[in-house]
C-alpha positions in Angstrom: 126.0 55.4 190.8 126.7 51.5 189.9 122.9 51.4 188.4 124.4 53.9 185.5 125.5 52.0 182.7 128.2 53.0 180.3 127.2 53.4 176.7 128.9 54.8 173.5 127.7 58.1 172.0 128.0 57.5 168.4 127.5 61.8 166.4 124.6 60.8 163.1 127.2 61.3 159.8 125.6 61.4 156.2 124.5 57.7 154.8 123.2 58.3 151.3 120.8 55.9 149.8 122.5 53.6 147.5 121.2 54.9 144.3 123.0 58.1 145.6 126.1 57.0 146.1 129.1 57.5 142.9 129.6 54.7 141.2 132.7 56.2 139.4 135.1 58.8 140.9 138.1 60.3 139.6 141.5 60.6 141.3 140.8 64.4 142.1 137.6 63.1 143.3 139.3 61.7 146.2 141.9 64.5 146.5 138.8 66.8 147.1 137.3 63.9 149.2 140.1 64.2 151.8 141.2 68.1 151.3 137.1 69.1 151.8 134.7 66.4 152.4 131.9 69.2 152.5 132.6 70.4 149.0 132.9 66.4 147.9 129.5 65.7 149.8 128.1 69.5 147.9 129.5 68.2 144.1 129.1 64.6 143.9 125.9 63.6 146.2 124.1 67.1 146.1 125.5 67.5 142.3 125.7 71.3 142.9 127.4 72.9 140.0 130.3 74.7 140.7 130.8 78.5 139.5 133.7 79.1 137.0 133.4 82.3 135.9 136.0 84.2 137.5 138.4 81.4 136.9 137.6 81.2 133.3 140.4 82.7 131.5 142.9 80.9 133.8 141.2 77.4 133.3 140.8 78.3 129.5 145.1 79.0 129.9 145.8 75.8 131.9 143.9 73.6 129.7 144.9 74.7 126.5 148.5 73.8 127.9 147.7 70.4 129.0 145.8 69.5 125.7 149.1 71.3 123.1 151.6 69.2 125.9 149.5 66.5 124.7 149.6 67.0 121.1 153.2 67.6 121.5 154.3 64.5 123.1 152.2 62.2 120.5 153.4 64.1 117.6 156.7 64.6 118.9 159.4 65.0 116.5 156.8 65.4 113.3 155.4 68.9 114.5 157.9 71.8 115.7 156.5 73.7 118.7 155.0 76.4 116.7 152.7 74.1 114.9 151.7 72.1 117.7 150.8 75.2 119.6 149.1 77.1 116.9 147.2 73.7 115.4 145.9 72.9 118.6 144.3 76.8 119.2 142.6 76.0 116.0 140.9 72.0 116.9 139.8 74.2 120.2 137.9 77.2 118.3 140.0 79.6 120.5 140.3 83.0 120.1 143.7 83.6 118.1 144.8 86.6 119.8 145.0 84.3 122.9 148.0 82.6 120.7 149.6 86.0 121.3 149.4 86.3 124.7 150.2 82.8 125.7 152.5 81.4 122.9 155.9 82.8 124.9 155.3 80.9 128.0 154.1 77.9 125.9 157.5 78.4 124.2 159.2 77.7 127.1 157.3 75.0 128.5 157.5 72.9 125.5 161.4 74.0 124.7 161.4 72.0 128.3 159.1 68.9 127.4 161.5 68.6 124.2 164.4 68.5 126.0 163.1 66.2 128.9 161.1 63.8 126.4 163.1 60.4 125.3 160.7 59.2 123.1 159.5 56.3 125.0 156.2 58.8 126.5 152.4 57.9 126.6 150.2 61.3 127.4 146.7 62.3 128.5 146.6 58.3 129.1 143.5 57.0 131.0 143.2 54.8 133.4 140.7 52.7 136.2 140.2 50.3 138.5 137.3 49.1 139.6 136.7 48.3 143.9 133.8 46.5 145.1 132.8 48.2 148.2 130.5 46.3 149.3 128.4 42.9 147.9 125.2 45.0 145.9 127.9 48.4 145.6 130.7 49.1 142.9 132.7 52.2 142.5 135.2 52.8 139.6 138.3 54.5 139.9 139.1 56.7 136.8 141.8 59.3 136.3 143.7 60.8 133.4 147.6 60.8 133.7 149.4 64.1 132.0 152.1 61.9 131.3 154.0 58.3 131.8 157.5 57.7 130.5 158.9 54.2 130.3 162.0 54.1 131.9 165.2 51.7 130.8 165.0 49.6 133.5 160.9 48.4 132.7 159.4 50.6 135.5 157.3 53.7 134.7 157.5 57.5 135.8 153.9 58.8 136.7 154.3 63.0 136.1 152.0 65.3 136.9 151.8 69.0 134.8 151.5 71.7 137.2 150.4 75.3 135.8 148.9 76.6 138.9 151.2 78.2 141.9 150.0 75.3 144.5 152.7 74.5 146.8 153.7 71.0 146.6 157.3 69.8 148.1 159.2 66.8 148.0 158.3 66.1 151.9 154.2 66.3 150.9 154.4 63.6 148.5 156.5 61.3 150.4 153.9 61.8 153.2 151.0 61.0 150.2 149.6 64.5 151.9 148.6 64.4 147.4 146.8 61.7 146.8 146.8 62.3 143.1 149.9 60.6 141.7 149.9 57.4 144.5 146.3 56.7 143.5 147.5 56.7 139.9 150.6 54.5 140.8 147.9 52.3 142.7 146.3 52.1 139.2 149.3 50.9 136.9 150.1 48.3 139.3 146.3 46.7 139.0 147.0 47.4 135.2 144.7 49.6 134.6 146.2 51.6 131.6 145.3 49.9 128.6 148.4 51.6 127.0 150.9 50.6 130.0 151.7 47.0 130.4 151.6 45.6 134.3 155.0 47.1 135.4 156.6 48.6 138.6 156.0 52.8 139.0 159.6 53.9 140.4 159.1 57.5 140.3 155.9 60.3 141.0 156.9 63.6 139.4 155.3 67.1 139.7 156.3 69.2 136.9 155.7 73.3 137.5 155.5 74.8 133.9 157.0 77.7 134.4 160.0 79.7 133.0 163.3 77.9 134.0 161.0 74.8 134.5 164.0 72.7 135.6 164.8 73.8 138.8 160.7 73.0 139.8 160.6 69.2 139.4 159.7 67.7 142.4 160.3 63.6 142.6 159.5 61.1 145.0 160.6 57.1 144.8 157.8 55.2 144.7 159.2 52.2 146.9 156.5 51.4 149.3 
């Protein structure tokens, strides 16, 4: 019937009032974001707390890591990796029979980071960027890079510690299926690392901490 007019069906989607929108979200922020907007929309606007508990020990594991690769890198060639591990179990009031059970595969990992560091490393480095959405609405950009090595020809590496068994190939961050690592790229070209100056990123690296750790580097040029 010509006296039926056409019109487009637009489905209602979530508009939070402005005071509940983030004004700050991290880099994993958007990873979850993209991966499970429902769990984003759950965490960040309803502020639902997640539950950790049967994670715990294997959160505890991965961030011990990630803070003694940290103590490591900055303290590099003043502390062996026995006193980096064990100093760092103390500063976090962990249990020391932990020590025992972890201190073999930390062994390893850090044997690795030695032999893989060249002394020109910044770690746990943070960094932002601020985007203004809209003309009344800001929203910072934050993240916390495991790791940026300056390279010999001015650019940066951008790497990535990995301690969990997540699947990531060479293909998926070519295809920025992560958004981790491009988002922190993103940020070090705005500048946004007070202890980077302005430089090209030529390299995203995942590293999987695991035993025989180099055949589990995964790299992608950063040319686009």
């Amino acid at each position: 019937d010509s006296s039926i007019k056409q019109c487009k069906i637009c489905l209602p989607s979530p508009m939070p009032k402005q005071q509940y929108r983030p004004n700050k979200m991290s880099v994993t922020d958007i990873e979850l974001l993209k991966n499970n907007a429902y769990a984003f929309y759950a965490k960040k606007i309803l502020r639902i707390k997640e539950l950790n508990e049967i994670d715990e020990v294997k959160n505890l594991r991965g961030n011990y890591i990630h803070a003694v690769l940290d103590y490591f890198v900055k303290k590099y060639n003043q502390y062996n990796i026995y006193q980096a591990a064990y100093s760092k179990l103390k500063q976090l009031n962990l249990d020391e029979t932990l020590f025992g059970l972890w201190f073999f595969r930390i062994n390893d990992i850090l044997a690795f980071v030695e032999k893989n560091t060249n002394g020109h490393s910044v770690s746990e480095v943070w960094g932002e960027y601020q985007l203004q959405i809209t003309n009344d609405y800001k929203c910072k950009i934050i993240c916390k890079a495991d790791r940026i090595d300056k390279n010999t020809d001015d650019t940066i590496s951008i790497i990535d510690y990995k301690t969990t068994a997540e699947k990531i190939t060479k293909k998926s961050v070519e295809e920025i299926q992560k958004t981790q690592l491009p988002l922190e790229a993103w940020i070090a070209k705005n500048n946004g690392f007070n202890e980077i100056n302005k430089t090209d990123v030529s390299s995203l690296q995942y590293w999987f901490l695991r035993k025989n750790c180099e055949k589990t580097i995964i790299t992608s040029d950063c040319n686009s």
